[in-house]
LOVO-232113 format. One line per 2 residues: number of its first residue (from 1); for each residue z, y, x of C-alpha. Coordinates in steps of 0.5 Angstrom, whole numbers, plus 500, padded with zeros to 3 digits. Each point is the difference from the previous one (the first is absolute). Layout:
<recs>
NUM) Z,Y,X | ...;
</recs>
This chain:
<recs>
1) 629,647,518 | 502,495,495;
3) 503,495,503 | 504,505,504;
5) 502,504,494 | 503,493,498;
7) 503,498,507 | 504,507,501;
9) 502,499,492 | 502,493,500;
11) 506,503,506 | 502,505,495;
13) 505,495,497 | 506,498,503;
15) 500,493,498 | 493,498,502;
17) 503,503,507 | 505,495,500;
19) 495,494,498 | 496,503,506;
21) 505,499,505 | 504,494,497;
23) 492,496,500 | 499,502,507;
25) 508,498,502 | 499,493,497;
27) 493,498,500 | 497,496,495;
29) 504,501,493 | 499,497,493;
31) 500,504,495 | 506,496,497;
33) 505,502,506 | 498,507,499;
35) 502,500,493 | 506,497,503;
37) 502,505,505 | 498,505,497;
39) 503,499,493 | 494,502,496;
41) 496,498,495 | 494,497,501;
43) 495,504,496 | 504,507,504;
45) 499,496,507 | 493,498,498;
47) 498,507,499 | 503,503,507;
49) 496,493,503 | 494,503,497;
51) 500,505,502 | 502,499,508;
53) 493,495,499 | 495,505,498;
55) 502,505,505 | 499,495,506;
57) 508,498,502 | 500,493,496;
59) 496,494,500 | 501,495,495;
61) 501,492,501 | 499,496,494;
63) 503,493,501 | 499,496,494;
65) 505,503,495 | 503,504,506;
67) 499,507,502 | 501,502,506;
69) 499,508,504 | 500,501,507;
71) 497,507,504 | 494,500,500;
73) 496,499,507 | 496,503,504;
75) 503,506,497 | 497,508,501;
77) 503,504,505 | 502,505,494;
79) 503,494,498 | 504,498,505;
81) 503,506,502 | 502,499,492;
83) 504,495,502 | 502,501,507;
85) 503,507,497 | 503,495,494;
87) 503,496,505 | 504,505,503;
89) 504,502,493 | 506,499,500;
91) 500,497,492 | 505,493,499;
93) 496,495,498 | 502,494,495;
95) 501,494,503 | 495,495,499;
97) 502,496,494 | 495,493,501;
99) 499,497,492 | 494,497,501;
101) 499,492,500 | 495,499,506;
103) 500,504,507 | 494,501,502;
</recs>
């Protein structure tokens, strides 16, 4: 019961909303691009990552000094349907905004 307490509460944000379906648009994302494409402080954008991780959405790929998000996969279908509904939203997204050094 927990974790779907935290799934329905981390779609309860527009922002983290937003994060879902620009991770799922552009694949792979360091943490630094968000902040860039999304104007926001690292400790604010930090904490909405966090969230969408415990609640299963995000898996963290660390890379040397480099964090990395993506959707995580195999997702549930409570998940899935989640994201598929999301995906149907028409929000703006902001551009991505590429700052880290290295591609990975």
């Amino acid at each position: 019961m927990d974790i779907f307490l935290k799934t329905a509460s981390a779609l309860n944000d527009e922002t983290r909303v937003k994060l879902l379906k620009f991770i799922n648009t552009n694949g792979k994302c360091c943490v630094c691009d968000l902040e860039n494409s999304f104007d926001m402080i690292q400790s604010r954008l930090s904490r909405h990552l966090k969230i969408l991780k415990e609640a299963g959405f995000l898996k963290l790929d660390r890379q040397g000094r480099w964090a990395y998000y993506t959707i995580r996969t195999p997702l549930d279908e409570f998940r899935q349907s989640a994201i598929k509904e999301i995906m149907c939203l028409d929000i703006e997204l902001p551009i991505l905004k590429k700052s880290c050094e290295r591609e990975v």
